[in-house]
C-alpha positions in Angstrom: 1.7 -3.0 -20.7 -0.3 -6.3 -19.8 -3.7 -6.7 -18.3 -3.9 -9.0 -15.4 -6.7 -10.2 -13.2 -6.9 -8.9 -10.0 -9.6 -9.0 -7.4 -10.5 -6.1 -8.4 -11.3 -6.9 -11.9 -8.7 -6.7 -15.0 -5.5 -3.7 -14.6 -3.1 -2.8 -16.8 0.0 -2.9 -15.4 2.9 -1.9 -17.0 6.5 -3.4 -16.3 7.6 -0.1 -14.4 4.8 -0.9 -12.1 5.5 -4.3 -10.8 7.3 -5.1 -7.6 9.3 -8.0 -6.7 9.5 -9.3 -3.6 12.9 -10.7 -2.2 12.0 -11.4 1.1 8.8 -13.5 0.6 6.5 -13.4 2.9 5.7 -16.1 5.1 2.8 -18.8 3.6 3.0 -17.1 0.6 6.4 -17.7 -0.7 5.4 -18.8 -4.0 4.4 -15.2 -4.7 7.2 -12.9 -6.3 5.3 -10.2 -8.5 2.9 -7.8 -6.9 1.5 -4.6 -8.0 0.3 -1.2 -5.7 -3.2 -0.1 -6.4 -4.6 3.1 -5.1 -8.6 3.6 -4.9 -8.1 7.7 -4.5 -11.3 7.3 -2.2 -9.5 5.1 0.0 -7.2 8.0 1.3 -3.5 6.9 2.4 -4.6 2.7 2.3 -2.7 1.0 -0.9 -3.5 -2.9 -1.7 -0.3 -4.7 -2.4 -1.8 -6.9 -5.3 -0.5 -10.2 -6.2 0.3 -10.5 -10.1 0.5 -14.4 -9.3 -2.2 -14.7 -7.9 -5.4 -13.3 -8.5 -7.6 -13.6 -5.5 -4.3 -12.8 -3.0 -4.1 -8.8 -2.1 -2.7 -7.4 1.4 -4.4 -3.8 2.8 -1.1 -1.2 3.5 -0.6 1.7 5.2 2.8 3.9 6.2 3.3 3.4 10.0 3.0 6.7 10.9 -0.7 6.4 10.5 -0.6 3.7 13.8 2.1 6.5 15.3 4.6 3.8 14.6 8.5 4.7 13.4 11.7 2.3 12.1 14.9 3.6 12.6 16.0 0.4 11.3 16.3 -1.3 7.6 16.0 -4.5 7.0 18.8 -7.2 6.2 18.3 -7.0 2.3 17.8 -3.2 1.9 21.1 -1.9 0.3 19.1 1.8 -0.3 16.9 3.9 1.9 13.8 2.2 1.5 9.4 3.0 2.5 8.3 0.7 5.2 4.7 -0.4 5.0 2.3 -2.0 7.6 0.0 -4.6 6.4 -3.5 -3.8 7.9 -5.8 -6.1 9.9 -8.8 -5.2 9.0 -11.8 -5.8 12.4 -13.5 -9.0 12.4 -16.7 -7.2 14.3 -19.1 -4.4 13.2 -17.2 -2.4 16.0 -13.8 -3.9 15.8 -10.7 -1.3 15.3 -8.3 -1.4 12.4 -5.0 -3.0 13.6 -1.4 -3.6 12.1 1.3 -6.2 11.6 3.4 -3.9 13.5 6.5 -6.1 14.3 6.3 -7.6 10.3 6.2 -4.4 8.2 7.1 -5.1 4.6 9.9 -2.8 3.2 9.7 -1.3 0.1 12.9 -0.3 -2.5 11.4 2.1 -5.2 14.6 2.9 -7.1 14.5 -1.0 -7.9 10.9 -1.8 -7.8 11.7 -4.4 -5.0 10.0 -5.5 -1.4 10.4 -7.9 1.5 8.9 -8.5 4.8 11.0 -8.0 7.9 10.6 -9.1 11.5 11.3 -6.4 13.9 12.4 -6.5 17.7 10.8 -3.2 18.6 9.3 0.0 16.4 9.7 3.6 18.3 6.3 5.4 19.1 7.4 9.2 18.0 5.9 11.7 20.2 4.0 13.2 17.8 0.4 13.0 16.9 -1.0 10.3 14.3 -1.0 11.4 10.8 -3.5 13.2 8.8 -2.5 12.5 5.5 -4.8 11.3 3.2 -2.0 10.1 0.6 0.4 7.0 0.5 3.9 7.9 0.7 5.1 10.2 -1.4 8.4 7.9 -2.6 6.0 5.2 -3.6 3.4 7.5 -5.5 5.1 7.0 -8.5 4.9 3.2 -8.5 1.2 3.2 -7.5 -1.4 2.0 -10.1 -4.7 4.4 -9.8 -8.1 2.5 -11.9 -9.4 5.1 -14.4 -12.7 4.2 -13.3 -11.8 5.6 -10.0 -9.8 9.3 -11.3 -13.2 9.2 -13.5 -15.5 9.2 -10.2 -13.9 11.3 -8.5 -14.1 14.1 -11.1 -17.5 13.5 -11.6 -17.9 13.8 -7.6 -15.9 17.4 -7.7 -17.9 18.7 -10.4 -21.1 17.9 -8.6 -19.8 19.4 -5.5 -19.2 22.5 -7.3 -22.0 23.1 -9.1 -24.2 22.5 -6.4 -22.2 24.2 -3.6 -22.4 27.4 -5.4 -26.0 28.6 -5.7 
């Protein structure tokens, strides 16, 4: 396990938990180790954090949470893989949250690997958005959580508890 700087402040990330990515992304090519941070309070959003570089972190979601499918893999997945939207977060106070829907990155758990992809078209599925309040479930394992974070929200159930049953 190693402790790198993230812009977040210091993690320990062990090997198991980095990614590599094999299909860089555009303008950031020079990037090739990344980690997956989950804030538990930040429901199904992960941060793909760069292990190269400190300050560089992209905001993810699963595409069903913009009602978004991929029938399709990408050219360099040789397993089933997790797509990933990156999220564009509003520039206003009352702006929306938005996605790189037709560049989702694609994610390989068995061998801790990702690239982006571009995509001609996604499918809208007829049902409803999602509710879930979790990444996906194949990339949970891979996901660094900040104790600080399990810590707080503890602390938060506890309270609710004791105070919710006078």
């Amino acid at each position: 396990m190693k402790t790198y700087d993230t812009r977040f402040g210091p993690f320990s990330i062990a090997d198991e938990e980095i990614w590599h990515c094999i299909a860089p992304m555009p303008g950031f090519t020079n990037l090739q180790r990344f980690a997956l941070l989950h804030l538990p309070s930040q429901g199904p959003f992960v941060w793909l954090q760069s292990l190269d570089e400190a300050l560089i972190t992209f905001l993810l979601v699963a595409p069903k949470h913009f009602n978004l499918h991929y029938s399709q893999a990408p050219y360099f997945a040789k397993t089933s893989g997790v797509p990933m939207l990156m999220v564009i977060l509003p520039q206003t106070e009352n702006g929306m949250l938005q996605s790189n829907s037709l560049a989702p990155l694609y994610f390989l758990p068995e061998t801790r690997q990702f690239g982006q992809w571009i995509v001609e078209r996604h499918e809208m599925p007829p049902e409803s958005l999602s509710a879930s309040h979790l990444p996906p479930a194949k990339l949970q394992a891979h996901i660094v959580i900040p104790v600080q974070e399990t810590d707080i929200l503890k602390t938060e159930e506890d309270q609710s508890l004791a105070t919710g049953t006078a």
